[in-house]
Biotite code that builds the C-alpha atoms (Angstrom):
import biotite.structure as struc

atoms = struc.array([
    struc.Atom([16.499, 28.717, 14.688], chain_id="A", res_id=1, res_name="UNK", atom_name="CA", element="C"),
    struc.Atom([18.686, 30.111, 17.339], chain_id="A", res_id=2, res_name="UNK", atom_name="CA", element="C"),
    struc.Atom([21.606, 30.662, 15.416], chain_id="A", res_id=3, res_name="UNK", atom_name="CA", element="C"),
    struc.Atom([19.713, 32.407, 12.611], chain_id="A", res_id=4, res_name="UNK", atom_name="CA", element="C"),
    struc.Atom([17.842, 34.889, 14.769], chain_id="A", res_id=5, res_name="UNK", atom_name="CA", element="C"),
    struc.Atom([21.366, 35.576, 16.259], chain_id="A", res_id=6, res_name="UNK", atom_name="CA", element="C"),
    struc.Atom([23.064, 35.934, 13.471], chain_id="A", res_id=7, res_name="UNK", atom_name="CA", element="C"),
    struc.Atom([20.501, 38.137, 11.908], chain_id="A", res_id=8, res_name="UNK", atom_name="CA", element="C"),
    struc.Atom([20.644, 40.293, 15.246], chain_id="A", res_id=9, res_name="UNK", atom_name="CA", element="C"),
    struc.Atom([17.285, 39.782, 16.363], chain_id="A", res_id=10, res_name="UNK", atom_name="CA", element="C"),
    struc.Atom([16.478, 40.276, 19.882], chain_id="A", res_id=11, res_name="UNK", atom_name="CA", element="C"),
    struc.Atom([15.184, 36.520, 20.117], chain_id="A", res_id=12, res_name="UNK", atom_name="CA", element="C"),
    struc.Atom([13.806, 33.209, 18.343], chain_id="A", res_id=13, res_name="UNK", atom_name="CA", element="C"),
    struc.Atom([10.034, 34.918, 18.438], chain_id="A", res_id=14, res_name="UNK", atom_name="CA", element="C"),
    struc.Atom([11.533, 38.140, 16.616], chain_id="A", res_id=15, res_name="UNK", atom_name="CA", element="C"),
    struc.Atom([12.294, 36.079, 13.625], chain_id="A", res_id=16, res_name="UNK", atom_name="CA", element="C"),
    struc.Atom([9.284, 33.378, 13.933], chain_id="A", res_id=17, res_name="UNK", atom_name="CA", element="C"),
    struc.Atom([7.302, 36.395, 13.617], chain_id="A", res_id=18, res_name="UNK", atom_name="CA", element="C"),
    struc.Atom([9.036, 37.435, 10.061], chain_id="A", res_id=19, res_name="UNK", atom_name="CA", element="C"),
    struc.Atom([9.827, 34.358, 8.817], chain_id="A", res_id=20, res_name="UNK", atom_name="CA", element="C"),
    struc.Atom([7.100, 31.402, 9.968], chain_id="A", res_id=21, res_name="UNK", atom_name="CA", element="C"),
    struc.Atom([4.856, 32.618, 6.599], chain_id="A", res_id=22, res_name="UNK", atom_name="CA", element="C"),
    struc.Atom([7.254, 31.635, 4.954], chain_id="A", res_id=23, res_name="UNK", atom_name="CA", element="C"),
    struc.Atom([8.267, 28.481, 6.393], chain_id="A", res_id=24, res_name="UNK", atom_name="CA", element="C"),
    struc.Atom([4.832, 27.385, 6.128], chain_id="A", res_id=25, res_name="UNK", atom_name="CA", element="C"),
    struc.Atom([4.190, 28.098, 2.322], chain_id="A", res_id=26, res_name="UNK", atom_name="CA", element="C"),
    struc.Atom([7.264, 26.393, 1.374], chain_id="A", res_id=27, res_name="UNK", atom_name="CA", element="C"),
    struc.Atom([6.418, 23.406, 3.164], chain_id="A", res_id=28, res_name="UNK", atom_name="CA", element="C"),
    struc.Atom([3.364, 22.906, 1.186], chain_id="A", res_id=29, res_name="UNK", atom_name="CA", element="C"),
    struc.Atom([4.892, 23.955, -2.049], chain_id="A", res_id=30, res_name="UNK", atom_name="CA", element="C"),
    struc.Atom([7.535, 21.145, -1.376], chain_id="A", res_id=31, res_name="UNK", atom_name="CA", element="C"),
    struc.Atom([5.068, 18.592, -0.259], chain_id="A", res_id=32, res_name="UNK", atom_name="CA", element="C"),
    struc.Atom([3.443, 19.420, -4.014], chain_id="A", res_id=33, res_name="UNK", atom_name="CA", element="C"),
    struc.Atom([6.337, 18.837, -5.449], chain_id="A", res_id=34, res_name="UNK", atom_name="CA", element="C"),
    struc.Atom([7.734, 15.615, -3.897], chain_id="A", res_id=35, res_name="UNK", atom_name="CA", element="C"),
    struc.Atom([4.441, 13.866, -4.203], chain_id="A", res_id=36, res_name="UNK", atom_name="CA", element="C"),
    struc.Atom([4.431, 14.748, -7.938], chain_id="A", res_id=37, res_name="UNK", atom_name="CA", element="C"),
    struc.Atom([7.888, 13.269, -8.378], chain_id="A", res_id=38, res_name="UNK", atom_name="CA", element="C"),
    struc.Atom([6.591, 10.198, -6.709], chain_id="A", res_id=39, res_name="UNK", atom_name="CA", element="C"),
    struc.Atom([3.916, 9.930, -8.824], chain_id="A", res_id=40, res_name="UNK", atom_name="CA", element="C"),
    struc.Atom([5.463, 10.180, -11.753], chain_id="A", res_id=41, res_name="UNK", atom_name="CA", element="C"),
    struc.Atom([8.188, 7.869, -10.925], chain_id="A", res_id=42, res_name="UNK", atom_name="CA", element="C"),
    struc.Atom([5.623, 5.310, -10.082], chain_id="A", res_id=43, res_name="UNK", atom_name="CA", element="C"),
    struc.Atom([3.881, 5.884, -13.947], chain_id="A", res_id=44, res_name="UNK", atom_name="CA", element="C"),
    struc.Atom([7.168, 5.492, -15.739], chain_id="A", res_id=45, res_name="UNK", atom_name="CA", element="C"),
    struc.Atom([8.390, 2.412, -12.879], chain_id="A", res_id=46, res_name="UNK", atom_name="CA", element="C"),
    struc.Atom([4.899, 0.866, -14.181], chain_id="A", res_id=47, res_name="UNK", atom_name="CA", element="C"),
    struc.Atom([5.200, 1.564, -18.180], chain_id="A", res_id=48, res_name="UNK", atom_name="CA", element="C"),
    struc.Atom([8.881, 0.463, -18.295], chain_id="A", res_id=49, res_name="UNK", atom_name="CA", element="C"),
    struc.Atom([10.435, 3.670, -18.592], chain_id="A", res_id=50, res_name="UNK", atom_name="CA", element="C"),
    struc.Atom([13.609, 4.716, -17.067], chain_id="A", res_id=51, res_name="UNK", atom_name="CA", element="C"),
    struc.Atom([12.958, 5.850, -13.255], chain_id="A", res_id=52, res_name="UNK", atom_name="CA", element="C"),
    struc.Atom([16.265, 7.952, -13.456], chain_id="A", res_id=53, res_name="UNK", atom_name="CA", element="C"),
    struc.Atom([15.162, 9.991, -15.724], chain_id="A", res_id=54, res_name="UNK", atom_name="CA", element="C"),
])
């Protein structure tokens, strides 16, 4: 987080935590959604026979 608040000229980490940690935090849960979906739907096609990869 360093680097980014440096490189985005901020006077320090709590400068950009400020901006950015909404964000962070609505990604996170929009990304847990998703990955748990996945899972779940590999698991459905693992258990019916269908092709995992796909």
């Amino acid at each position: 987080m360093e680097v980014v608040s440096r490189r985005l000229g901020h006077a320090n980490v709590s400068v950009t935590l400020n901006i950015y940690a909404h964000f962070t935090d609505a990604d996170d849960e929009a990304t847990a959604d998703r990955v748990a979906t996945r899972i779940l739907e590999g698991n459905k096609r693992v258990a019916t026979g269908a092709d995992p990869t796909l």
